[in-house]
N, C-alpha and C positions, 0 to 999 in steps of 0.2 A: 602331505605337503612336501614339495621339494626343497633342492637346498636352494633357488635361486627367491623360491617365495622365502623361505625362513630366514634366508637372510634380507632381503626387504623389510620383511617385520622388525627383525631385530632392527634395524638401524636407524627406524622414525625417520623424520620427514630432513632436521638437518642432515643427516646421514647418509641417505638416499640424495639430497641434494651431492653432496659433497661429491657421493660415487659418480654420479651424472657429469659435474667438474672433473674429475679427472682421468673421465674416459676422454669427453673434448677436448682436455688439453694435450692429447699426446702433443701436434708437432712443439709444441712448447715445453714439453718434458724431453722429447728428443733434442730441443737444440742446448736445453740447460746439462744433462748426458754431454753432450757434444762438447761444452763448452769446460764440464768437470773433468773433463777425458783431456783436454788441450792442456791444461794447469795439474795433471800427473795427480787429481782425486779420483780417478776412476781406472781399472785396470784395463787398458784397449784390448788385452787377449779375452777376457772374462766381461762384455760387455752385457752380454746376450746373458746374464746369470742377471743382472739388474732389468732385466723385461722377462724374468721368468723362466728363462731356458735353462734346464739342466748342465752343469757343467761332468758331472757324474753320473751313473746311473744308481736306481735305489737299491740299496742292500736287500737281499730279502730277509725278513721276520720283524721284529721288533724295531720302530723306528724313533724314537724320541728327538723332537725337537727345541733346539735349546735359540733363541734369538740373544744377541744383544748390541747396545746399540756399535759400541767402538772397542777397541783394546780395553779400557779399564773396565768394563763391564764384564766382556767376557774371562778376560785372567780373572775377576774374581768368582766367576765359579769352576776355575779349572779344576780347582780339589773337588769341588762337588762331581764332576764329570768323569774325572781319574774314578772316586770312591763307587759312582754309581755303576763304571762299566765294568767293577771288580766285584760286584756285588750281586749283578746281575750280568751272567755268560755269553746271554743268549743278545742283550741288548747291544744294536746300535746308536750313535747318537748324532747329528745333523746340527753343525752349531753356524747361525749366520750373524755376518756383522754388513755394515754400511762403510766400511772406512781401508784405505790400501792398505795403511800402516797394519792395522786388525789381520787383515787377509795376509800378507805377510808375514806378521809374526807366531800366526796360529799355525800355519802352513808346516810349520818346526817345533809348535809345542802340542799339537795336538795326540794323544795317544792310537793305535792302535783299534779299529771299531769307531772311531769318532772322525769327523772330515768336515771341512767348511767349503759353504756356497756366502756370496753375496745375496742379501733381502733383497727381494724383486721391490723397486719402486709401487707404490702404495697407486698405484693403479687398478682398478679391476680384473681386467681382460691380462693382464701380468701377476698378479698374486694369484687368478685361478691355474694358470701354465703351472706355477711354483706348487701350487697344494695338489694338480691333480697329477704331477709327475712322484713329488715327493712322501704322499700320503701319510702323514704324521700319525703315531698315532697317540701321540699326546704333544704337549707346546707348554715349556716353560719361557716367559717373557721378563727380563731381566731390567731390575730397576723402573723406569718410567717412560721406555721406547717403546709407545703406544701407535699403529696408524690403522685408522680405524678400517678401510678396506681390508688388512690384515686380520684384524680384529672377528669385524664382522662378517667376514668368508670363511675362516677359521672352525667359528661357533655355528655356522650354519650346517656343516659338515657333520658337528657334535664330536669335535676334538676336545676335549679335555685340555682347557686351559689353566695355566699357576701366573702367578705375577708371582715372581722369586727379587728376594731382595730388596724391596718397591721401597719407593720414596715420592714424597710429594709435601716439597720445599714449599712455605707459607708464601710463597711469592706466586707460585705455578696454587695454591689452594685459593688466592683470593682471584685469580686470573676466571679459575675452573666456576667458581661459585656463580661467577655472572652467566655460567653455559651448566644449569646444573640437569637442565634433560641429557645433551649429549655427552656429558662424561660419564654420570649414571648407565646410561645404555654401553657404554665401552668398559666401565667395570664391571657389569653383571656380566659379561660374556668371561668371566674368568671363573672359576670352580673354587678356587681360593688365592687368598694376598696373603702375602710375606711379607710383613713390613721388615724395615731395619730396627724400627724402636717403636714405642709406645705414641712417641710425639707424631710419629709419620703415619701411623696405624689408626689412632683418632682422626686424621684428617681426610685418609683414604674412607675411615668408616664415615665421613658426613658427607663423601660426593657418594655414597651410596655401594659402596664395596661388600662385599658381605658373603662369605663370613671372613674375615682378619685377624693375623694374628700377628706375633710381633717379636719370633723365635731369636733376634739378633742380625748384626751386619755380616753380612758371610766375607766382606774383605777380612774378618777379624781371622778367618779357616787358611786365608790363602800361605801357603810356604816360601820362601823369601825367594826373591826373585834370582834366575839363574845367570853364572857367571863360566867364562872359558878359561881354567888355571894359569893354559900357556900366556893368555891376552894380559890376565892379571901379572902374570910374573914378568912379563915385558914390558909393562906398566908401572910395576912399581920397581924393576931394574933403572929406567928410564928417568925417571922421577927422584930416585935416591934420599937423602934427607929433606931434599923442597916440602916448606908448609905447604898442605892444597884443600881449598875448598869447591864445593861442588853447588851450582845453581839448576835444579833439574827440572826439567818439565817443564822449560818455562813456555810464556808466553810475549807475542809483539810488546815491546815498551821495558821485561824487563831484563831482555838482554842490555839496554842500556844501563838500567840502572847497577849490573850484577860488572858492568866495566867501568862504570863510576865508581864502585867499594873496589874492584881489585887498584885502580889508583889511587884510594886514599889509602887501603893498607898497604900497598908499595913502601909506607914510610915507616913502618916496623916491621916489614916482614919484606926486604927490599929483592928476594927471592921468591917470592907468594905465587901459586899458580891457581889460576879460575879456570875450574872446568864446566862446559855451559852444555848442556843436553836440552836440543828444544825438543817441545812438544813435536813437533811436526818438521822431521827433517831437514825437508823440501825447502827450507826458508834460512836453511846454513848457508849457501853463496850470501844475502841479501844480509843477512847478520854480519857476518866474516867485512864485507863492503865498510859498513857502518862501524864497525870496531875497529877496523885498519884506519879509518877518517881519522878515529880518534887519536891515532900516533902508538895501537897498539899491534904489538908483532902475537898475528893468529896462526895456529896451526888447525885442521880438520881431519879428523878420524877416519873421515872417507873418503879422501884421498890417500891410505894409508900412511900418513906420517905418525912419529912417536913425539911427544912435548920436548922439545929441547929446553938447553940450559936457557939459551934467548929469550921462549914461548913465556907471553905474557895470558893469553885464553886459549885455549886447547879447546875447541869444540866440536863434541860428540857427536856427530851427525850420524851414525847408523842405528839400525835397528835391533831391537833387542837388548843393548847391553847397558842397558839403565842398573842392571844388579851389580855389573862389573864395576862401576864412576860410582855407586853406594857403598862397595868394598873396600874403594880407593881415599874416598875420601872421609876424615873424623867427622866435617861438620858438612851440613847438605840444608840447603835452602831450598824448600819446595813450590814450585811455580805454580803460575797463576792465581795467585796470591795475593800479590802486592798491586794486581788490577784487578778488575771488577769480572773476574770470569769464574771465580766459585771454588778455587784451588782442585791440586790435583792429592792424590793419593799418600798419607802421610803413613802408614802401617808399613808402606815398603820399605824405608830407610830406618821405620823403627825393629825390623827385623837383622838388621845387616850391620848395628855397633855405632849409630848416627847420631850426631849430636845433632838434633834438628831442628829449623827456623824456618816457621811460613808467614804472610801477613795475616792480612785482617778478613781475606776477603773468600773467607770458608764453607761455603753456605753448600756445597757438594758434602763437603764432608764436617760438616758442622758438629754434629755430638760427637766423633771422635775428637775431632781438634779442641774440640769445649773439653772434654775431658781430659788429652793428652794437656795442653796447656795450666789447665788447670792440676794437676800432679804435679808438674813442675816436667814433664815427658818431651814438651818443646816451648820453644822460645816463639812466642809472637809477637811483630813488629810492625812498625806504620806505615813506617816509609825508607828511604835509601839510609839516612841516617841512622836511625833505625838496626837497620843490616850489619851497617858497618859495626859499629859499637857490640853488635851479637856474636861478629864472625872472629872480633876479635878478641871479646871474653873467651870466645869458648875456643881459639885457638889459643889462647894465652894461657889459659890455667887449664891443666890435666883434668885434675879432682872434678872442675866442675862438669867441665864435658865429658866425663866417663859417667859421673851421675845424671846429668840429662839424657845418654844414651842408655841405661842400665834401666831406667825408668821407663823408657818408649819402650825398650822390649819387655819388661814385666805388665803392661799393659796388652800389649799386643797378643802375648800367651796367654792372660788369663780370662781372654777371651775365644779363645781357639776350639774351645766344645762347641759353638756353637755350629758346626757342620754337622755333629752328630741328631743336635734339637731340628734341623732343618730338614735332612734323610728323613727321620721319622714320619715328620707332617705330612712329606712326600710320599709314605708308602701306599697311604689308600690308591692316590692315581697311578703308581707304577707298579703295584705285584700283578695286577691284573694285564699288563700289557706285558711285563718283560717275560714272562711265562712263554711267551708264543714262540713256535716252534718255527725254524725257516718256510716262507714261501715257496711253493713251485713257480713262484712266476714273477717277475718283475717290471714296471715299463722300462723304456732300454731309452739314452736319450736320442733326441729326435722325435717324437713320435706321434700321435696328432696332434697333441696340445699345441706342438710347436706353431703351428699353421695358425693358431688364432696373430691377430696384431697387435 
């Protein structure tokens, strides 16, 4: 049987439909490209990497590929990545994301033997270009960024697939249950699941996962996010005794409300400075617009200025230095939270002395925040009011915000083995491949894959 029959097989009949759909739809995946390229989602130099084409050529020997879907997925397996290519000499390792931001900031953090390509769009005739140039010889899939042409061309091959770090949030299980042939057929194509807990591990094991285990959250491994001393110390020169809080990651809707609390504690803290790090850059002119309406004086980090006496939000618009604005400031409000988008990453400010505040709306990172929350490790709130009254306990009394910050990090540590429980599970799939000695030969890019469409 070949790979083009065993992957038929595997995919059953929705599957096969699915591939059929989006071989048809290229010029409509071309004009939506087209359209994500126009609005600065897509990189115009590296386009041809999202249909498959090699931006690099393959290393030769040992290839491991690591997917995930954006920045937060992949930084959390950067320790795994570091530990694994130290552990093993001979391996390289191939890590792709979907996102500019991702490709961007890996671009600078990725180690030596490690490189990033964008995931070829979940097209056929593009994911084969991607696996026959890059030849994996194993595939960890990070989290719950499943597409099944990926999936199911992957396993046709007989690459050794992991789901590392897997979740599957009761909103995405009750979605799955009403599709339980095709999600079954996309989790058997995996060798083994990594849950993050036991809650996400039962729910993986009833769409039909098998075998699972549920070794911990590898954000708990990740080491605190990196800062540039000179930036810090002309930051906090800049800054001098001004109280400052930090609104990070956020999302549309609460930059407003993060300039609503910096005007109400205007009235006790009538030098107070907000610092706003969005999620996604790209969307600091249209913020800055909206905050200036408001009657407030913004500055922007990327136009290089420094927060003056004046600056009432200083907003962080570049990339990478989320560890720097965690350094800076005692108290950090973590976005996407206080809307319905599933919040963003709390373990990072609990590593960096943060007295830390997210809402309600956790469901990414649900059993840590259940648990942080519950220690007493952060503060969770409902709404702006809410905010306000948090930002200003815990800038108003020391005591307490050293103990909400002392708490997040004894949390955060005493989960930090779990990189080592993760290595282990992993060693069946990788001694057998990292052993392999360089190639005499590699494809080179360009070469005929290129030519398909």
């Amino acid at each position: 049987m070949n790979e083009a029959e065993r992957s038929r097989r595997n995919r059953g009949a929705l599957g096969a439909t699915y591939a059929v759909l989006t071989t048809i739809a290229r010029p409509l995946i071309e004009l939506t490209l087209a359209r994500r390229r126009s609005l600065g989602r897509e990189d115009p130099n590296r386009i041809g990497e999202r249909k498959g084409r090699p931006g690099k050529p393959r290393p030769k020997g040992a290839l491991l590929w690591i997917h995930a879907a954006s920045i937060g997925e992949a930084l959390s397996v950067k320790r795994l990545i570091d530990h694994l290519l130290d552990r093993y000499p001979a391996l390289h390792i191939l890590v792709t994301t979907g996102t500019v931001t991702s490709a961007q900031i890996l671009s600078d953090q990725l180690p030596e033997r490690a490189c990033h390509q964008f995931v070829p769009v979940d097209r056929p005739a593009w994911v084969r270009r991607f696996l026959d140039h890059w030849r994996p010889d194993a595939a960890f899939w990070v989290e719950s960024e499943i597409w099944p042409n990926l999936v199911f061309e992957t396993q046709s091959r007989g690459i050794p697939m992991v789901l590392v770090n897997a979740r599957m949030s009761p909103r995405s299980f009750a979605r799955w249950k009403k599709m339980p042939g095709p999600i079954a057929r996309l989790l058997k194509g995996f060798c083994l699941v990594m849950a993050q807990n036991e809650g996400e591990a039962d729910r993986l094991r009833a769409l039909g996962a098998d075998p699972v285990t549920a070794p911990g959250n590898l954000k708990f491994a990740a080491g605190p996010l990196p800062a540039d001393r000179e930036a810090l110390d002309a930051l906090t020169d800049a800054l001098g005794p001004r109280p400052v809080w930090l609104a990070a990651s956020t999302h549309p809707g609460e930059e407003e409300i993060a300039a609503y609390a910096h005007q109400r504690l205007i009235g006790t803290w009538p030098d107070i400075l907000t610092v706003i790090v969005p999620r996604h850059p790209a969307r600091s002119e249209d913020i800055a617009a909206k905050l200036r309406a408001l009657g407030l004086t913004v500055a922007r980090r990327s136009q290089g200025t420094l927060p003056g006496a004046g600056t009432d939000i200083y907003i962080a618009d570049t990339l990478g230095e989320l560890g720097l604005f965690y350094r800076l400031a005692p108290v950090a409000f973590v976005g996407g939270s206080l809307i319905p988008h599933g919040g963003q990453n709390v373990l990072e400010p609990a590593r960096l002395d943060c007295a830390i505040i997210h809402g309600p709306h956790m469901e990414n990172f649900r059993v840590i925040a259940q648990e942080m929350s519950g220690k007493g490790a952060s503060v969770e709130v409902a709404d702006a009011e809410e905010l306000i009254k948090a930002v200003s306990r815990l800038l108003g009394d020391e005591t307490v915000r050293a103990q909400v910050a002392a708490t997040a990090d004894t949390v955060a540590r005493q989960r930090a083995e779990v990189l080592n429980t993760v290595v282990t599970q992993l060693e069946p799939v990788l001694a057998g491949i990292a052993a392999r000695g360089p190639e005499t030969a590699a494809p080179t890019v360009g070469g005929s894959a290129d030519a398909r469409p």
